[in-house]
Phi, psi and omega in degrees: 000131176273167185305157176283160138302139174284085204268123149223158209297088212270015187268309173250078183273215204221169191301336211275331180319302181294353176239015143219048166297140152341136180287357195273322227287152170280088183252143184285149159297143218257168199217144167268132159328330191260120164316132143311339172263350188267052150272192230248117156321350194256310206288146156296136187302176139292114151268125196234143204279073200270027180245275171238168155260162183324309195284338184279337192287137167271243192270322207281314168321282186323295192311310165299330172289329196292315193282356167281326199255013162251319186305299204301332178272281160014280180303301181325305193308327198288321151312331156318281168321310182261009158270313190277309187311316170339295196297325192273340153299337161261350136351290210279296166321317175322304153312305142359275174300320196213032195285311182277001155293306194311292172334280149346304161304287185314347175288349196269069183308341194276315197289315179307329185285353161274118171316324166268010158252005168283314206270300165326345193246326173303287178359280179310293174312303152340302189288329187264334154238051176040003181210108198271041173275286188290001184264347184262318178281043178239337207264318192297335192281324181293314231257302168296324154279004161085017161275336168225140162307140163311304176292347132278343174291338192287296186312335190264331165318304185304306195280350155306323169299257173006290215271311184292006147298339185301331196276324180241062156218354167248332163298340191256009219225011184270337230246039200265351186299343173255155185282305166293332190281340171286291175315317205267311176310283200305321175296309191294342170255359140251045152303303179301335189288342206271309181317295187285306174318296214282343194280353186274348174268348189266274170341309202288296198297299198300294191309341181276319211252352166244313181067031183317278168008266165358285197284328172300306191287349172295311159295332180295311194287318151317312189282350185246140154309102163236114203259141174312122162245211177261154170344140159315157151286135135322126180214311187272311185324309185297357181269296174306356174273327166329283186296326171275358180273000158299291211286300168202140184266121196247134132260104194299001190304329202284333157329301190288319177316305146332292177314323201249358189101019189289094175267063120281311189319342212284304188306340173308139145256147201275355191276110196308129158242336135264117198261002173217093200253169187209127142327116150232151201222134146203170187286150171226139217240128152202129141012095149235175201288316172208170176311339187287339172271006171318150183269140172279125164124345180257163181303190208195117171208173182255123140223119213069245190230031189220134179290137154243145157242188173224148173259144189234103195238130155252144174226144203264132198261091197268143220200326156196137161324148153259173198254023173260148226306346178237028197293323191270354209266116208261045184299193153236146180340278157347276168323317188292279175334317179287310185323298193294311221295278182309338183274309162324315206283308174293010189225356167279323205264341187267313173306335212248006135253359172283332175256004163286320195299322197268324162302306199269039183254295198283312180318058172223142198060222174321304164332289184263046152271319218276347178288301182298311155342299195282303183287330197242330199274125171304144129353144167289175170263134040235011168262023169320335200261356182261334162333293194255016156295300191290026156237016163283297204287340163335279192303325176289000209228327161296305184274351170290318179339287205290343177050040173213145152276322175298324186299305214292315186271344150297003204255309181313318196311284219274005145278331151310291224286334195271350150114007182296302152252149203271161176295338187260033159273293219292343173300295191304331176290359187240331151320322166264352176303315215277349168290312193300307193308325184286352178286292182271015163310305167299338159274338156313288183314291160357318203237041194267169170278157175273024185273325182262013196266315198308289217290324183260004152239039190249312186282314184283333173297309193324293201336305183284334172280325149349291145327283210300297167342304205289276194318287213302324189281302222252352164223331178326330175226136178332310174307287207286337176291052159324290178324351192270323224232341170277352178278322152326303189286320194270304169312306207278319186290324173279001190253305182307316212224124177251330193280030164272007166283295185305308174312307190317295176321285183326316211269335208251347185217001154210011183256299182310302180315321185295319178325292160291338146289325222256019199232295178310325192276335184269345173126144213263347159325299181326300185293323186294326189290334199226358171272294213307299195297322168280000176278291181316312161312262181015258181306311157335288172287022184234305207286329192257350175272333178227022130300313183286349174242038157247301231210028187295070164226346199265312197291144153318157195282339195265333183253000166282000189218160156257018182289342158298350190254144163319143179300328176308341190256002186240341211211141175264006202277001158298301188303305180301291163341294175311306195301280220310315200294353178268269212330307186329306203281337168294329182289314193275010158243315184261316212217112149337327200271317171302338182286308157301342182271327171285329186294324175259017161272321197306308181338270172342310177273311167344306184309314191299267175323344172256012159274332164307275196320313177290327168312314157316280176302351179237023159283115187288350180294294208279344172301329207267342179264002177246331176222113174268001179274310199254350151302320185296320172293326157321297168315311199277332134311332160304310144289324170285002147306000000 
């Protein structure tokens, strides 16, 4: 009996039709489902060089390139200069605005003796005059004059460590118009926010309950002769000073002054009005009531009927103006400062795109194998692990340069966003920034009178041992570099939702410190009665979040999801709706600029759906299940061919 012959149905075919079509057969073009740009957001791009090679240019060419690529570094350096001058004016605005509130905080010696209210006035103080250089000579100015301990001072150092992250996290929040170039920035520039938040949590608790800092810098400045030098070096400051010192001259003194309790200081203005002033100390004949008030060791006379002695009164000699644009200007602090706030802020932002611009200009081709090489690339093995110590001591040593920490990861943020560097080069490079600043924090101290040298190089040792804590706890082993996959993790949620940056900024640096003073000022039942229970939730929801994606089977079934909870408390995408319908309602009442930003998400998702549709529609599977009359027919002429 013969075989039945096989019938099938060619009105549907099947995936199998298509792998044993004939090779003559007519197949539509086929599209992969998966977007071609939905590679993993984290790898560095290809900057790739698409214009002639080098061997193609005839003489006249070559010459135009060389001399385009002197011009573009030129402009880089220059742009470069007036981005770190940028900072330091906005430093300055900063002072300006909320330098005697800084004081101020700092004057409440009972609230600094709580430790977690130590750390929060570091913060603050820190977030309100940009540098944590003056909030640590505002602590060393305190400390030496015996209004505050040292082992109260360690906690308010910490929170200076923090607060001086504020500055290349707002640098990273310039870079939000590309999405990914937004995500690898906003992660590079809180690696640092996290390293210090998590070594202040570790660090904080153990020092209150031990004083390990404390009692370490302490036996180092005992066990060593350590003698009074000279002054930090100058370095960047002899470049940057020309120009801000045009713009403006801060006297940091009345902070401090302020800090310590100075009420003549309240009346200062912070703003320099003389820049060469003269001492002159002389006796003065005064009055007193009898020889017993006489001053000692100075003369003593009668005359008539009234005792007179001498005073030795100094008085200060004004002596020549300063020369910068507001020595004339008859503002108030305030006025001034908002001024410098806003002028600082365009020329940070117009620099910092100008030098992205000029970066992913130059960064090509060859120029950029040989940058990512030299920057992302290990060692061989087995000394791969020797890597990111030399870019500790990179960063550390860069930033003793720049005698800023702020400057130096404000300046790396925006080669993180543009894929120049990867974030986990950029960890060990922001690691060692917070080493440079505490060296020249110590040479700072170093150079104290010696009546101050224990105590502000007691204070600078903390700084520094501090850090060093931090690195031992958060990177030598691989397991341990949290901070790297939470900064990751903060970068993905800000590349979806960007204005959660901004919330973030607000929330990690003046809502929560104010919070938490304002709990320390009522007392510590208060802060405690309302830390513990969000502390505990805290770990509760960190502890049920990654049982659910290690271990849901272990969790009750009602704890394997959060979908029993309202969506607003689970899911951010209620909230990003509410924030776009305002942002809506402002392009369309208030502002022209919300409205191009909403105009380019609809772009944006539009773009997205019509990349869907064509993968749809050009798929031969699902084109032969929506039209099976004219695939069928294709085919079967595609065989008798």
């Amino acid at each position: 009996m013969a075989p039945r012959p096989e019938v099938r149905d060619t009105s549907s075919p099947t995936l199998d039709d298509a792998d044993t079509a004939p090779k003559d057969s007519v197949v539509l073009p086929a599209y992969s489902t998966e977007d071609k740009y939905e590679d993993d957001p984290w790898n560095l791009p290809e900057l790739q060089d698409n214009g002639l090679k080098w061997s193609e240019l005839d003489t006249k060419e070559k010459v135009m390139r060389v001399l385009t690529a002197i011009v573009k570094f030129i402009l880089l350096v220059g742009f470069l200069y007036m981005f770190v001058c940028s900072l330091d004016v906005l430093s300055s605005a900063f002072q300006l605005v909320g330098g005697k509130a800084a004081g101020d905080i700092f004057q409440d010696n009972a609230v600094l003796s709580n430790p977690v209210a130590g750390l929060v006035i570091g913060v603050l103080v820190t977030v309100l005059v940009q540098s944590s250089s003056t909030s640590s000579s505002i602590v060393v100015s305190m400390v030496s004059s015996g209004l505050l301990e040292v082992q109260s001072a360690v906690p308010v150092i910490m929170g200076a460590n923090i607060g001086t992250s504020v500055t290349n996290t707002i640098v990273a929040m310039m870079q939000a118009g590309d999405r990914n170039e937004f995500r690898r920035a906003f992660a590079g520039a809180t690696v640092h926010d996290f390293f210090n938040w998590l070594s202040v949590l570790i660090l904080l608790p153990l020092e209150a309950a031990t004083g390990v800092l404390y009692k370490l810098t302490k036996i180092v400045i005992d066990s060593f002769n350590i003698q009074g030098g000279n002054n930090a070096p100058d370095l960047l400051n002899v470049i940057t000073d020309p120009l801000t010192d045009a713009i403006i001259e801060l006297d940091k003194n009345v902070i401090s002054d302020i800090a310590t309790g100075d009420p003549a200081a309240r009346n200062k203005s912070l703003i320099k009005i003389w820049c060469k002033t003269e001492k002159i100390t002389t006796l003065v004949n005064i009055t007193v009531p009898s020889a017993a008030n006489c001053t000692t060791g100075a003369l003593c006379w009668v005359e008539g009927n009234k005792t007179l002695t001498q005073i030795n009164v100094t008085e200060t000699i004004n002596l020549e103006r300063c020369n910068h644009i507001f020595v004339y200007a008859n503002l108030p602090d305030l006025a001034v400062g908002l001024i410098l706030l806003a002028l600082s802020l365009l020329i940070l932002c117009t620099c910092l795109i100008l030098i992205v611009k000029l970066l992913n200009s130059m960064l090509k081709g060859q120029v950029a194998v040989v940058i990512k090489k030299v920057l992302n690339t290990d060692f061989p093995f087995p000394f791969g692990w020797v890597t990111g110590y030399i870019a500790i001591m990179v960063g550390a040593g860069m930033t003793f340069i720049v005698q800023s920490s702020s400057v130096f990861t404000s300046a790396i943020t925006p080669l993180v966003g543009i894929g120049v560097i990867s974030l986990e080069r950029a960890y060990p490079l922001t690691l060692g920034s917070n080493i440079g600043t505490t060296t020249t924090a110590i040479l700072a101290a170093m150079a104290a009178p010696g009546e101050t040298l224990a105590n502000s190089l007691q204070i600078a040792l903390c700084h520094f041992f501090f850090n060093i804590a931090g690195i031992l706890l958060w990177y030598p082993i691989p397991f341990t570099r949290i901070p790297i996959r939470l900064a990751r993790a903060l970068g993905n949620r800000t590349a979806k939702y960007r204005w959660f940056a901004a919330l973030y900024l607000l929330l990690c640096f003046f809502l929560m410190p104010l919070t938490i003073l304002g709990l320390s000022l009522a007392g510590w039942q208060a802060l405690v009665g309302v830390a513990v229970p969000i502390v505990v939730l805290a770990i509760f929801i960190i502890v049920v979040n990654l049982m659910q994606a290690r271990c849901p089977q272990y969790l009750p079934s009602g704890l394997r999801d959060w979908d029993f909870l309202p969506r607003p408390l689970h899911s951010m995408a209620p909230w990003d709706r509410v924030v776009m319908s305002g942002m809506a309602f402002c392009g369309a009442r208030c502002c022209c600029c919300c409205k191009c930003c909403q105009s380019t998400e609809d772009e944006e998702k539009g773009l997205q759906e019509r990349k869907k549709s064509l993968e749809i529609y050009d798929n031969p599977v699902l084109t032969r299940d929506d039209e099976p009359q004219e695939t069928s027919k294709e085919t079967m002429k595609a065989t008798q061919l």
